[in-house]
N, C-alpha and C positions, 0 to 999 in steps of 0.2 A: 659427419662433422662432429667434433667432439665438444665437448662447453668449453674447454679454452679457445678452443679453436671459433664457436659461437660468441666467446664473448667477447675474442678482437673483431669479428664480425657485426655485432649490433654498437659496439662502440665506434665505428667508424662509418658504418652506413646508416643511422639513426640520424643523426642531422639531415644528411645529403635528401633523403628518402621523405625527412618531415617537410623540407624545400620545396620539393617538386609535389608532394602532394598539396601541400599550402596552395602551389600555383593552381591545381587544381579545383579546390577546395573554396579559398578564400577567408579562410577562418583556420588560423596557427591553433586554438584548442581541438578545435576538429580533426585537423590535420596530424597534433600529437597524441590523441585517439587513437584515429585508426590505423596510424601505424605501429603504436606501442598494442595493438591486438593483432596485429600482421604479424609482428616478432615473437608474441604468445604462439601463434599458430606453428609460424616457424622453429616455433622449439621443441614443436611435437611433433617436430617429424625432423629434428636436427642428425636423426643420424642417417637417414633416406639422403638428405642432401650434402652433396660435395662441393668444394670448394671451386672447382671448376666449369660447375654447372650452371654459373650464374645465380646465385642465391640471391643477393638482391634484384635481379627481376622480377622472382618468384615473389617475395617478398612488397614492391611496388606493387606488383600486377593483385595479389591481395586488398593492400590495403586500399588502391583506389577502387576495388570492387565493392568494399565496404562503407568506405563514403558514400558511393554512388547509390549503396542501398539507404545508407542512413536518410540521403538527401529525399529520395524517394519515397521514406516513408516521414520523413517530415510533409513535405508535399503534401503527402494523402492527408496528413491530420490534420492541416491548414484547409484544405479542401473540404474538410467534414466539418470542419468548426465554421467555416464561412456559408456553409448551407444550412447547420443548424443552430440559428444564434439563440444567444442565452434568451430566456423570457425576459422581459422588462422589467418586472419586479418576482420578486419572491417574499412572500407574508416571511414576517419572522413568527416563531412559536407563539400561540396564544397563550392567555395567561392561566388558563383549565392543563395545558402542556406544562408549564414554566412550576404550577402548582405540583403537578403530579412527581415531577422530577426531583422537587425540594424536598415534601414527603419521604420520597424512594429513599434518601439521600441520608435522611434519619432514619431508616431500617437499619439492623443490625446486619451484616454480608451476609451473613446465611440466608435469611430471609429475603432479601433485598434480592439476590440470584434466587431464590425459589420463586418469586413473584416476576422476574422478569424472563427467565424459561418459563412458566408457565402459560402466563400472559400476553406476555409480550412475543414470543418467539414461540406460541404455538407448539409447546412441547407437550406432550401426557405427563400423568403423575412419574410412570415407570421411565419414561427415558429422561427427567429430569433426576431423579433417583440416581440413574444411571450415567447421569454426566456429572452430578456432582459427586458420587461416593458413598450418598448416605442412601440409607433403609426408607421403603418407598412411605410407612408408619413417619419416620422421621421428616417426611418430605411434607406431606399432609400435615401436619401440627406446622410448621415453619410457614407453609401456605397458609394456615387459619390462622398464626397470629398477626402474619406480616398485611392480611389483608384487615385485620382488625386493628391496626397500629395505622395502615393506612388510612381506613375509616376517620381516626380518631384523628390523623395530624390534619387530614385535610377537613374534617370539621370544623377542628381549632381554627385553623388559616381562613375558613370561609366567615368564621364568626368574629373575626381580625378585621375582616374588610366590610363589616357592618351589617350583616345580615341576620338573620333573627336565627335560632337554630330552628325553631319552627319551621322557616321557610326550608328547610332542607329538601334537596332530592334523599330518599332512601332505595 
């Protein structure tokens, strides 16, 4: 089949094809889904197929395969959501979280990614070096001031909310 030849063919059986699969189906977006990927399919292999061969069967017989999987794995996921229901509640972030993050936020990028590979993502000195670009020297000074900068924002913040700096954790 040739793309003229294809594209009087999806212009005319495109409706007909989205109909009966609807009837199928029960849902016209669903239904112009999987046939507008039936017709994908079909065009990869439009020159395999002739005009005589029934191409729109080929074509239905697709796309109701694909619904019938879509529906199926909707199914399963309705099925897994229905066995494992959400917990009841979820804490939101404490304020020790809420703190740290504000902190972070005031780092300058550089440092701010070298504290959070390192720390947070469990990186070594060399492979955070090696994701960011820089010299593993340059990596090490960016960790020592970003965690000195941390020190000091969240000192500040803890001495915001009435605390004696004596009282510090060190």
């Amino acid at each position: 089949m040739t793309e003229e030849e294809f594209d009087i063919f999806y212009a005319s059986a495109f409706p007909r094809l989205v109909g009966r699969v609807y009837a199928v189906t029960g849902d016209l977006a669903e239904a112009q889904d999987v046939v507008q990927e039936a017709f994908v399919r079909a065009w990869d292999r439009r020159r395999e197929m002739l005009t005589d061969e029934a191409p729109e069967a080929w074509v239905r017989t697709v796309a109701v395969r694909l619904a019938v999987s879509r529906w199926r794995r909707a199914r399963r996921w309705l099925e897994l959501v229905r066995h494992h229901a959400a917990p009841e509640h979820v804490p939101g972030p404490g304020p020790e979280h809420t703190a740290l993050v504000q902190a972070l936020r005031r780092l300058p990028q550089a440092q701010r990614t070298a504290i959070v590979l390192h720390h947070l993502c469990d990186l070594s000195v060399e492979q955070v070096a090696s994701e960011t670009g820089a010299a593993v020297g340059t990596v090490k000074a960016r960790l020592s001031r970003g965690r000195a900068a941390l020190a000091e924002h969240l000192g500040s913040e803890r001495n915001d909310s009435g605390e004696k700096e004596g009282d510090r954790v060190r």
